[in-house]
Structure formats: structure tokens, C-alpha cells
N, C-alpha and C positions, 0 to 999 in steps of 0.2 A: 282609170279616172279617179276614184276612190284613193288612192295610192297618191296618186296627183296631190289630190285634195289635201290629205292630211300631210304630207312633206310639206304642202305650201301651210297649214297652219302651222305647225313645227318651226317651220322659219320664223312665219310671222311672232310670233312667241319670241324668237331669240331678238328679233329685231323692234319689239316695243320697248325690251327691257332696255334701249340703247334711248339716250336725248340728255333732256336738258331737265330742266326744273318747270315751273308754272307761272314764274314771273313774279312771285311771290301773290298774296294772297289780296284779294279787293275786297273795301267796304261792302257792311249789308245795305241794304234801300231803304229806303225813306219809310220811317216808323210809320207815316202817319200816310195818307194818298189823297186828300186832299189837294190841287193845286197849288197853294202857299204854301204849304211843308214839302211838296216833291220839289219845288222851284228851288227852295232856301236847300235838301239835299243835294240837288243837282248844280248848286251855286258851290258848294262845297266841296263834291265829290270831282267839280273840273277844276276847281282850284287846286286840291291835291294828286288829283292821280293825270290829269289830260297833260297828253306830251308835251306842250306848247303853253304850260301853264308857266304866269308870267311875263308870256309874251302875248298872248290871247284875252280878248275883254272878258273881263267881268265883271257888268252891270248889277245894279242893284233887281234881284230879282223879283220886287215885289212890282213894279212896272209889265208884269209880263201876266196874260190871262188864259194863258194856255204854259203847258211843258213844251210842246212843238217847238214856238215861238222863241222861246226862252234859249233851249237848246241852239236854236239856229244863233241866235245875239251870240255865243257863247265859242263860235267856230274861229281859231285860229284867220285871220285876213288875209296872209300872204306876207311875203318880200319879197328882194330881188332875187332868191335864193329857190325859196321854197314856192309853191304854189300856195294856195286858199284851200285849206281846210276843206274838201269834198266828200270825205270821206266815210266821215262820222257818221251813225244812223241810229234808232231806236227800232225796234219791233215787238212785234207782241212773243212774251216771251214763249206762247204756245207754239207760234210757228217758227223761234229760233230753234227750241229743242224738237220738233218732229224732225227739222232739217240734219240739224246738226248732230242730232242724239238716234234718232229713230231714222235716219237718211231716206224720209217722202217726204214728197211736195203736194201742196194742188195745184192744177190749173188743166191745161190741153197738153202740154209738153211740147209744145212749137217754138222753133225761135225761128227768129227773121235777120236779115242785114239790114239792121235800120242807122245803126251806126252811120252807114254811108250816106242816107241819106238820096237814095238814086234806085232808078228804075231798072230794069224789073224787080219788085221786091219779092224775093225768094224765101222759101224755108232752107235757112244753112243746118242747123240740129233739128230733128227729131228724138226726145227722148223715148228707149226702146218699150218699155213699160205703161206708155201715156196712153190718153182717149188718143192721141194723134196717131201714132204710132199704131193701134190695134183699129186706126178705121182709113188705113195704106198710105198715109201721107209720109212723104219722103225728103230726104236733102234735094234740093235742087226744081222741087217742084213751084210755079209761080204761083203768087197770089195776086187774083185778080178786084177779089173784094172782103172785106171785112163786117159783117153786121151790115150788108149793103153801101155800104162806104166804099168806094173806090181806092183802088191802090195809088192810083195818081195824087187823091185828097189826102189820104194818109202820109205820104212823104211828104207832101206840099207843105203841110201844117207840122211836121216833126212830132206825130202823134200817132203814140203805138199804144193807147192803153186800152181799145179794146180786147188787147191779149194778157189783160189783167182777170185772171178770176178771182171775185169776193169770195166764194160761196161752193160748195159742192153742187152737183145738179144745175148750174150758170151755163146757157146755152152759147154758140159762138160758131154763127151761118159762115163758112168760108165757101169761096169758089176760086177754085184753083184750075190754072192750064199745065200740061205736059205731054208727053210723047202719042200718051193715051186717047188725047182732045181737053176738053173742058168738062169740068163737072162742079157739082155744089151738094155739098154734104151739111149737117148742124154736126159738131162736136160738145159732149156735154161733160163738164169739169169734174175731177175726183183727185181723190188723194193715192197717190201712186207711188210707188217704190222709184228712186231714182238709182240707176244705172250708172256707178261712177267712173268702171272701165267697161267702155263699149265695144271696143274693135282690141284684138291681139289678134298679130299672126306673123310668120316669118315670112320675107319677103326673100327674093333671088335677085342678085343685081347680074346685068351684063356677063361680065366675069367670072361670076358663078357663087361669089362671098355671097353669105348670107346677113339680114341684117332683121331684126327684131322690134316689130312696127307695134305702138299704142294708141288710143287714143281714151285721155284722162281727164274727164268733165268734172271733176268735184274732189277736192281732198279733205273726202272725210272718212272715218273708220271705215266703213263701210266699202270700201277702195284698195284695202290695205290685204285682207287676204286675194282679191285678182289676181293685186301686181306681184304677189309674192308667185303664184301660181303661171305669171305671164311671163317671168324673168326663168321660171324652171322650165319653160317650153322653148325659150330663146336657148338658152346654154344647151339643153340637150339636144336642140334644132343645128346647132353648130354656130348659131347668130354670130359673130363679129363686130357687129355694126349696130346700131340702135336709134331710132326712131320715135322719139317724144314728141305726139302731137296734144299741144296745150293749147291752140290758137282758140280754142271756145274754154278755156279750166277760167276763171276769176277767181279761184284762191280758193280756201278752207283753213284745216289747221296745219299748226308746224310743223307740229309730231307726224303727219301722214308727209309730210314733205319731206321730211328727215327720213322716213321709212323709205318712200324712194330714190332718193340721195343714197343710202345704203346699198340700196339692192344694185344701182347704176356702179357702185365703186365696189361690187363684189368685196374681197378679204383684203385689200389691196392697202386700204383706209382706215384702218377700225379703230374707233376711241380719238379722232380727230374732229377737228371743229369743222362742221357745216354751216353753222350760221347762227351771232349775237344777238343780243337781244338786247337793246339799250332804254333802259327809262330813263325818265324828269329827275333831276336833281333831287328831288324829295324821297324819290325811292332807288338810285343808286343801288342799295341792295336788294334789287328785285333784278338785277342785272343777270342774265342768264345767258347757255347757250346751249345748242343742242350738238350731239356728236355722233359719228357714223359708227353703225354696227358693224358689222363682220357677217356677213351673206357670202353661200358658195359660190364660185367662180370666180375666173379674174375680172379685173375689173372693164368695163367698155373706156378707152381710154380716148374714146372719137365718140361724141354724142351729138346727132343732131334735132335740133329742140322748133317744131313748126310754131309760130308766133304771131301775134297780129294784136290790136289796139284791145280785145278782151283778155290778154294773157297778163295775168293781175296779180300782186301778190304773192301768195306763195306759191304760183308759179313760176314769178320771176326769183322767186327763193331757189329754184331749181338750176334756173338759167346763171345767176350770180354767184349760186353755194357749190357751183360743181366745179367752176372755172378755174380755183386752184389744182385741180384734180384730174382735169379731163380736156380735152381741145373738144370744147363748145360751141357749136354753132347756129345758128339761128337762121330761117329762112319762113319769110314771109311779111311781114310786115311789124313793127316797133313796136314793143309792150306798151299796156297802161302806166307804166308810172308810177306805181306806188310799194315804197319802200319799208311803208309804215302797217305798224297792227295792232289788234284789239287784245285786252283782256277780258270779256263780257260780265257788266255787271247787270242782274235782274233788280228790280224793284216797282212795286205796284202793277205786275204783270208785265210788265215793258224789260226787255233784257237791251244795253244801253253798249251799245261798240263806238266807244269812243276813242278814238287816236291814244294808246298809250305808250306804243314803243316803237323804235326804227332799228331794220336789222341791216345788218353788216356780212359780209363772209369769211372765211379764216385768215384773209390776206387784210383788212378793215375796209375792202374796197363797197360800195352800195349809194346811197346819194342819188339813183338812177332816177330824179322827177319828172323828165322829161322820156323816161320808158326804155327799156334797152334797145339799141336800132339792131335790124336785120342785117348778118352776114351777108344776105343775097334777099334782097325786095322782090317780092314777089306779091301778086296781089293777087287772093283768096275772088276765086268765082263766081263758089258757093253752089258749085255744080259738082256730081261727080262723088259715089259712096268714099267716106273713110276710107284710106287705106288703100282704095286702088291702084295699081300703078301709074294709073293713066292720069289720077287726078292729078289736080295743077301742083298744089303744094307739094303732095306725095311722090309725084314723076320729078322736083325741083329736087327733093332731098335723095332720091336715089341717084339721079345726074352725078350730084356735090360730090355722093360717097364714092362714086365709081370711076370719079376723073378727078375733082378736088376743084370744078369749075364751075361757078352759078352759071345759071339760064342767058340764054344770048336777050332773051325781052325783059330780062332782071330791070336792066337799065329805062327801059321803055315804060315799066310798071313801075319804076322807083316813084312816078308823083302822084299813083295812083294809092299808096299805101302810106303815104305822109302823111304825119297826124297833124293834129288840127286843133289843138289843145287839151284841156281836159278830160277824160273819157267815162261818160254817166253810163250805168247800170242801162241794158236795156230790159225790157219785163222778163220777169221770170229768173233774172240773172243776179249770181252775188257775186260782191268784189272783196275780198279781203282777206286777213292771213288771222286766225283764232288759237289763243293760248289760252288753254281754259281745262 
């Protein structure tokens, strides 16, 4: 195992030295932090660096008595082209960098199917690390109340936030049913290590090929020695075949997306384009892109990528940046839609992601606002560990690879996975692709 380990840093090593640039470099924040100085730099700062500057308002900021406020006046509207600006956000730049820098979170570590909107509302992720997680709560388990609140009133109203935690120590009464009975537990909030590759393992199809199963919740550093670790267990496992399940990833940075773009095209690719990086007319020279390292093995030349309305950003970086490269397939339901990404600027404690670039892949193809559609529509359960064979999306991608045929209820589940516009963050989740 040790042996393991440092071969997979050793890669990891040859494999950071491989990308792009940083987009070039972003203004500092707002000298001053009073609201009429951060208003006039943030009237500034979207004048010049926001993607859509030009085409996007901007009011006189002195009408506006908050940053929130201000910020929101300031979102690209839409055309017949593009959507409305959703994307943008501010946070506190303490919990960008525990995230993004220090890879913890707080909260329960629970996620639900709220996207859909529909009963029974389940736990689809548990994070491995979470208060959820260490007090047995599972994928697939239902929720039958929240803080006393019924699961009926919760979807009824499109309201999930009491799976917001403020605070450490924020208690949060769930009662959940499963195979077990019913029970009700209090879960109490902390700050916990997130787990960015949860499930590796090689899988046996039918036939006997083997094929090399992940599953990849977050692209950030912290991800990057796993998968170097998960692709040397594939190749030495005999893998052929490969298994990217992104259907819960909302994006992270490029550079970790680039990193698995590499390890996916083995030596096969090296020092070719994965994917552009296009700014605003003002910064042209910030135009970058990034390029595939050279990892051992050949390359998987058949990937198939599990998807659905949370596979965001740069992990649709994965799905669009392999495609010159690999016969790619998708199965489950149509990405989020966003093509676009940040270069994070901090100021007055608020680290500020606003739209500043749209990527492409080595062919110029991207544009995808509407989400990339499923090879084979398949509609997530939300029942059924990672990785099993038997789960729904997992038994659909083993079928594909082992006959070259989606599911006979592909068809039947296709209006079950139709999206339905826009696709917001549900709690605890981010959306986006970080150059930084």
C-alpha cells in the first residue's frame, strides 16, 4: 500500500507540472469596505473583468444600500442565446478557502433529491466523513421529517434550508425510514474533511472485461492524489473500460479536471489541448488553456461518464474536453449547463466568483447552455450504494459497455430526466469550474 501511495504521488507530481496558465492575474478589492467604496469597486471590477461586460447593466452604484443588492442589478439578463446570469455568487472568503484550499466543509453532510421536487425525498450522497455519515445514515435512506417539518411540507414549499448549517454545534432532528423501520436521531454540525473520491473499484462485466469504476464529488487538490492512485489500480487490475460517475461532482478547479483528463488519456495525448479558456475583450490576453500530461498506460479510449442535472462545470469539462479523444458516453440524465467559470477575486472578506470566462475543447466545440444530453436517459433513484452493480445507473453503464445497447426503460425514463430549466445549487452543493 505504501508502494501504492507514493507511485500515485510521483505521478501526481509529473501530472500537475502539465496545464495551462491562471487566466492571468485579477484586481486587489476594495481599498476601503465600507458599502459605497465596495459598490463603486465592484461597479468597476464587473465593468472590466465580468464575462458579459458590455452586454450586462451597469447602474449607477450609488442607488444600491447593500453589495448583495448591487451585485445582483449587475447579472448579465440573458438572450436568445444564452441564459441569465445564475451563476455568479459571493461568499465569505473564509469558507471559499476552507473549501477550496483546506478541502472541509460544515454542515451534516447529507444531500437529498430536491432538484426533483417529488416524493419520497431521499438521501442520494452521504458524505463519508460527516456527523451523517458516523451516526449510519445512508444513500437511499427516506426522510420523513426535518426539524419536525414533514417531508410532504418540505417539497410542497421547494424548501430545503433546514439543511443549511450556520454554525458548528446547529442541531438538525431528522426521522428517517428504511429496511430497518423508522427511527429519529438529532445530528449536530461540524467541520469535516470532504471526501472527494469516495467509491474506486474494478468492476467484471458479463464477458469477463474488466472496467474501472469512480465516483468523484469535488474537484479540488485534495482529489487529485486518489485518482492518481484509482487509475494505478485500474491498469494493474487489467481495467479496459472506465466508469466516471460525476452525476452528484458540480465542478471545482480546472487544473484537477485537467489532472483527470490526463490520467483518462494515459500517454496516448500529452501536451495537447483539453480545454480553452476564453475572456472579455478587455482581457484577450488572459486567454489560456490547459494541456494533457503523459500518465502511464494506454489511454481508455471508451469512457463512460454517469450524469444528471448536478454534473456542472468542470465536470462537464470532462465530458466535452475528452470527446476529441475518447468515444464518450453519458448515461443518465443532461448536465447542468454551464459552460462558463470564475477567476475568484477576494475583497472585504467576501471572495467574489463572478462569470469571467467560457471554455471550449480542443475541437472549439462548448456552448452546451442547455446541459449536455444523455447518451442513454436513465433516471437516478437514488437508491442503491455507489458503484454496485445492481444500481440503476451503474447496472445501465455496465449493459452499454458489455453490448453497446442502453436500457430497454432508457425510453420510458427519458421524461423522467428532462430538465426543466435552470439548475440552482441545492444546500451544501457548489456549482462551478475555479481558476485560481
Amino acid at each position: 500500500m505504501r508502494a501504492r501511495q507514493a507511485a500515485a504521488m510521483a505521478l501526481l507530481a509529473m501530472l500537475a507540472a502539465c496545464g495551462g496558465g491562471g487566466g492571468g492575474s485579477t484586481p486587489a478589492g476594495s481599498s476601503s469596505c465600507d458599502v459605497a467604496a465596495q459598490n463603486q469597486w465592484l461597479h468597476d471590477y464587473m465593468n472590466d473583468w465580468y464575462y458579459w461586460s458590455g452586454s450586462a447593466p451597469i447602474p449607477d452604484p450609488a442607488g444600491y444600500a447593500s453589495v448583495a443588492s448591487y451585485f445582483d442589478a449587475l447579472r448579465f439578463a440573458g438572450n436568445t442565446t444564452v441564459p441569465r446570469d445564475h451563476w455568479s455568487y459571493f461568499e465569505a472568503t473564509a469558507d471559499y478557502n476552507q473549501f477550496y484550499q483546506e478541502g472541509k466543509t460544515l454542515g451534516w453532510g447529507l444531500f437529498v433529491n430536491g432538484l426533483e421536487l417529488s416524493l419520497p425525498l431521499k438521501l442520494r450522497y452521504v458524505e463519508p466523513a460527516s456527523p451523517a455519515a458516523l451516526a449510519g445514515l445512508k444513500r437511499g435512506d427516506v426522510i420523513l421529517s426535518l426539524n419536525g417539518r414533514s417531508a410532504d411540507d418540505i417539497v410542497a414549499h421547494n424548501d430545503f434550508s433546514a439543511l443549511n448549517a450556520a454554525s458548528e454545534g446547529q442541531q438538525l432532528t431528522i426521522e428517517i425510514s428504511n429496511a430497518g423501520g423508522t427511527r429519529s436521531l438529532v445530528l449536530v454540525a461540524a467541520t469535516y474533511d470532504l471526501t472527494p473520491v469516495s467509491v474506486t473499484q474494478v468492476l467484471t462485466l458479463p464477458g469477463g472485461a474488466k472496467a474501472g469504476y469512480l465516483v468523484l464529488k469535488d474537484f479540488i487538490t485534495q482529489a487529485e492524489a486518489p485518482l492518481a492512485s484509482a487509475f494505478q489500480q485500474f491498469r494493474a487490475a487489467g481495467a479496459t473500460e472506465l466508469i466516471l460517475d460525476l452525476r452528484y461532482n458540480g465542478g471545482g478547479r480546472v487544473s484537477t479536471s485537467n489532472v483527470l483528463a490526463s490520467l483518462v488519456s494515459g500517454a496516448s495525448h500529452s501536451g495537447q489541448a483539453f480545454v480553452r479558456l476564453d475572456y472579455n475583450g478587455n482581457h484577450a490576453s488572459s486567454n489560456t488553456q490547459f494541456t494533457l500530461a503523459s500518465a502511464p498506460g494506454p489511454a481508455f479510449t471508451r469512457v463512460v461518464v454517469l450524469t444528471g442535472a448536478r454534473t456542472c462545470s468542470a465536470s462537464e469539462l470532462i465530458v466535452n474536453g475528452l470527446k476529441p479523444f475518447a468515444n464518450v458516453v453519458t448515461i443518465g440524465g443532461a448536465t447542468c449547463g454551464k459552460p462558463f467559470g470564475f477567476s475568484p477575486t477576494a475583497s472585504c472578506g467576501n471572495t467574489f466568483s463572478a462569470v469571467n470566462f467560457e471554455s471550449f475543447n480542443a475541437q472549439g466545440e462548448g456552448r452546451y447552455y442547455n446541459g449536455i444530453g444523455a447518451t442513454c436517459a436513465v433516471a437516478d433513484d437514488f437508491s442503491g450504494e455507489l458503484g454496485d452493480p445492481a444500481e440503476r445507473l451503474t447496472a445501465a453503464a455496465l449493459g452499454y459497455l458489455q453490448n453497446g445497447v442502453c436500457p430497454v426503460t432508457a425510453r420510458a425514463q427519458a421524461q423522467a430526466v428532462r430538465r426543466r430549466g435552470p439548475v440552482v445549487a441545492e444546500p451544501g452543493e457548489r456549482q462551478g469550474m475555479w481558476v485560481d
